[in-house]
Each structure stands twice: as C-alpha cells, then as structure tokens.
C-alpha positions in Angstrom: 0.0 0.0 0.0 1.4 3.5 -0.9 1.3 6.3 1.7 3.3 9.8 1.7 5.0 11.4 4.8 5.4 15.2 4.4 9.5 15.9 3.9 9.6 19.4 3.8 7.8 22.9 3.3 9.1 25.5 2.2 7.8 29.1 0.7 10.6 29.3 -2.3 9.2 32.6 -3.3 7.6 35.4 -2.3 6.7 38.9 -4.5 4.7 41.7 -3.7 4.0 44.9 -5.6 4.8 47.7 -3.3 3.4 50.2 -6.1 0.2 48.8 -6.5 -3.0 50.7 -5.7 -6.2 48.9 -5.5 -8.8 50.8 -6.9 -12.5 50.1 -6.6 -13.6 49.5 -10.0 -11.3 46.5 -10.4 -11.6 43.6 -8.2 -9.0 41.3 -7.1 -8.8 37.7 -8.8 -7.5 34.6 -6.5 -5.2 32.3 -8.8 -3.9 28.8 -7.9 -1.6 26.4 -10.4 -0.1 23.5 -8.9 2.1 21.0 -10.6 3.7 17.9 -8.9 6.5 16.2 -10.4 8.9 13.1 -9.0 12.6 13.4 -9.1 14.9 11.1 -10.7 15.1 9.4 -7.3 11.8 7.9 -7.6 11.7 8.4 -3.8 10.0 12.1 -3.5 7.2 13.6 -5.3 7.6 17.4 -4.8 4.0 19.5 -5.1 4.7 23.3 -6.5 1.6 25.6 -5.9 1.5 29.3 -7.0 -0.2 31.7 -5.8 -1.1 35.1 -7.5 -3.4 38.1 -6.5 -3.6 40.2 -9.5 -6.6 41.9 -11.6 -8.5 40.4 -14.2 -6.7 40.0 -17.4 -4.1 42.0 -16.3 -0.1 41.0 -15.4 -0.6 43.8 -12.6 -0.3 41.7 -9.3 -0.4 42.7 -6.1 1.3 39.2 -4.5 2.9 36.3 -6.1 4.1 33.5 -4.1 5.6 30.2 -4.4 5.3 27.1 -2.1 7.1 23.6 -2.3 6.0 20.5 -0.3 8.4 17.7 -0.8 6.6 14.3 0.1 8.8 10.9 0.7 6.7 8.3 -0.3 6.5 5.0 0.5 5.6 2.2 -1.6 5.6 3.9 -5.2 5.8 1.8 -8.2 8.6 2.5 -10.7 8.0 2.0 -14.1 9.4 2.3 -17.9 7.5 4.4 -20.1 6.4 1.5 -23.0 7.0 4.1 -26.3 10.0 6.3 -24.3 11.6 3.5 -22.4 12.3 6.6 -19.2 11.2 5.9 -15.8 7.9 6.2 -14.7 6.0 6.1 -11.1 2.5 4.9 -10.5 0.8 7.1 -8.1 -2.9 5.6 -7.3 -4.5 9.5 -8.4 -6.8 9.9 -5.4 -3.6 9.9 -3.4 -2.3 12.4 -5.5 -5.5 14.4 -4.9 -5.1 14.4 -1.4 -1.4 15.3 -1.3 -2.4 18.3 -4.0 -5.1 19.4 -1.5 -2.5 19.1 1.7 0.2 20.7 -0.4 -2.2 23.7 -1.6 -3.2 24.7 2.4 0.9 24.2 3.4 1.1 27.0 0.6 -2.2 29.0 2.2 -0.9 29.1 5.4 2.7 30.2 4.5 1.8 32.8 2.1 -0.7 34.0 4.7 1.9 34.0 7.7 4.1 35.7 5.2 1.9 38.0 4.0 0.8 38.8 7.6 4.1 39.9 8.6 4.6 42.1 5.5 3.1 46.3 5.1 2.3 47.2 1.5 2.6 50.9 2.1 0.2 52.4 3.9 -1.9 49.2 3.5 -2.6 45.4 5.7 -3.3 42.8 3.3 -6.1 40.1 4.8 -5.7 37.1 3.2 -8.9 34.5 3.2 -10.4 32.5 0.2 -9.6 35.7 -2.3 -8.1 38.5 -1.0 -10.8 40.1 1.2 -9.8 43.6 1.9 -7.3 46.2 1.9 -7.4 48.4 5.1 -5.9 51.8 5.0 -3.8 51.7 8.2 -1.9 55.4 9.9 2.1 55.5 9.6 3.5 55.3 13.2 4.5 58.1 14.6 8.1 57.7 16.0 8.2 57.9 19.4 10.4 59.8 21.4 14.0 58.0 23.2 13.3 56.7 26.6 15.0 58.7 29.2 16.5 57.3 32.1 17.3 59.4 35.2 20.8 59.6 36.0 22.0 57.8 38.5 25.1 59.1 40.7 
C-alpha cells in the first residue's frame, strides 16, 4: 500500500508589488496552479503551488508566491515508459489528490503568515479565500527616546 510522509515545506518565493493601488472599480482575482513532479530518485514527489493576487486579465499583481511541499513516499511503483523507455512512477491519483489538496493549504498558510508579517505601504493585506480587503492603516508616529534618570 502506498502512503506519503510530508519531507519538507518551504515558501521558495515570495513577490509583492509595493506600487500597487487597488482601486475600486477592479476587483481582485485569486489564482492557484499546482504542478507535482517526481525526481529522478523515484523516492519524492515534490508539489509546487503558485499563488497570485492580480486583476482580471491584467499581469498587474499585487502578490505572487511560491510554495514547495516535498513528500517521501513510501511504496511507489517505478516504471518504464512503454513508447520512451524513461522511468515512470504509478501514483494511485486519489492519493495524489489528497497530497495536492494538503500541499495547496501548506502553501495557504505560509503565504498568509508571510503575508501577515509584510506592510504594503500604507496598507494590511487580509488574506482569506480571495483576497478580502485592503485596510488603510496610519504610519507610526516615532516615538520619542526613553530617558532614564541619572544615576550618581
């Protein structure tokens, strides 16, 4: 029986357009590609998903992001390709479903922490299904030094 164990996570990119101004008339489109591929090792499948916030038929994005969840799996079926004679694996597809599925909510929640920590400008980004809002936040004012009474 074939089963997965998650190997590693990791956000490999992360782009943000600190020019961008939303603008009312335009909403926001949510887009999500993943690809999976197995490495000539025949041990891992690695998951890519990419994540975009941009308008509608428009390059102009406010956030692309890349996430890469490396699976080691366990009981995967190499085989030769019968026209190509290269390697192949068998991966039953619902299992592949469900490491897509995984994969794609590792890359949520890493672009989201990300994201979280990150000031577009003047602006918060709130990250949910599709983007959900942009709230105008104040600069900070700097605050004065701390003074500390002398001691003698």
């Amino acid at each position: 029986m074939m089963h997965a164990q998650v190997q590693s996570i990791r956000l490999t990119d992360f782009n943000y357009n600190p020019d961008y101004v939303p603008t009312e008339e335009v909403p926001i489109t949510y887009q999500l590609q993943a690809l999976n591929r197995v490495p000539e090792d025949g041990e891992t499948l690695e998951i890519t998903v990419g994540i975009r916030y941009l308008e509608p038929d428009s390059a102009n994005f406010l956030l692309s992001a890349t996430c890469r969840t490396v699976y080691k799996m366990m009981g995967m079926t190499r085989l030769k390709h019968p026209e190509t004679g290269r390697p192949v694996v068998d991966v039953a597809e619902v299992l592949l479903q469900q490491l897509s599925v995984e994969a794609v909510a590792h890359a949520r929640a890493l672009v989201a922490a990300h994201t979280a920590g990150t000031w577009f400008e003047q602006y918060h980004v709130s990250l949910g299904g599709a983007l959900e809002s942009l709230i105008k936040v104040p600069p900070l004012e700097a605050e004065a030094p701390n003074k500390h009474p002398e001691t003698e």
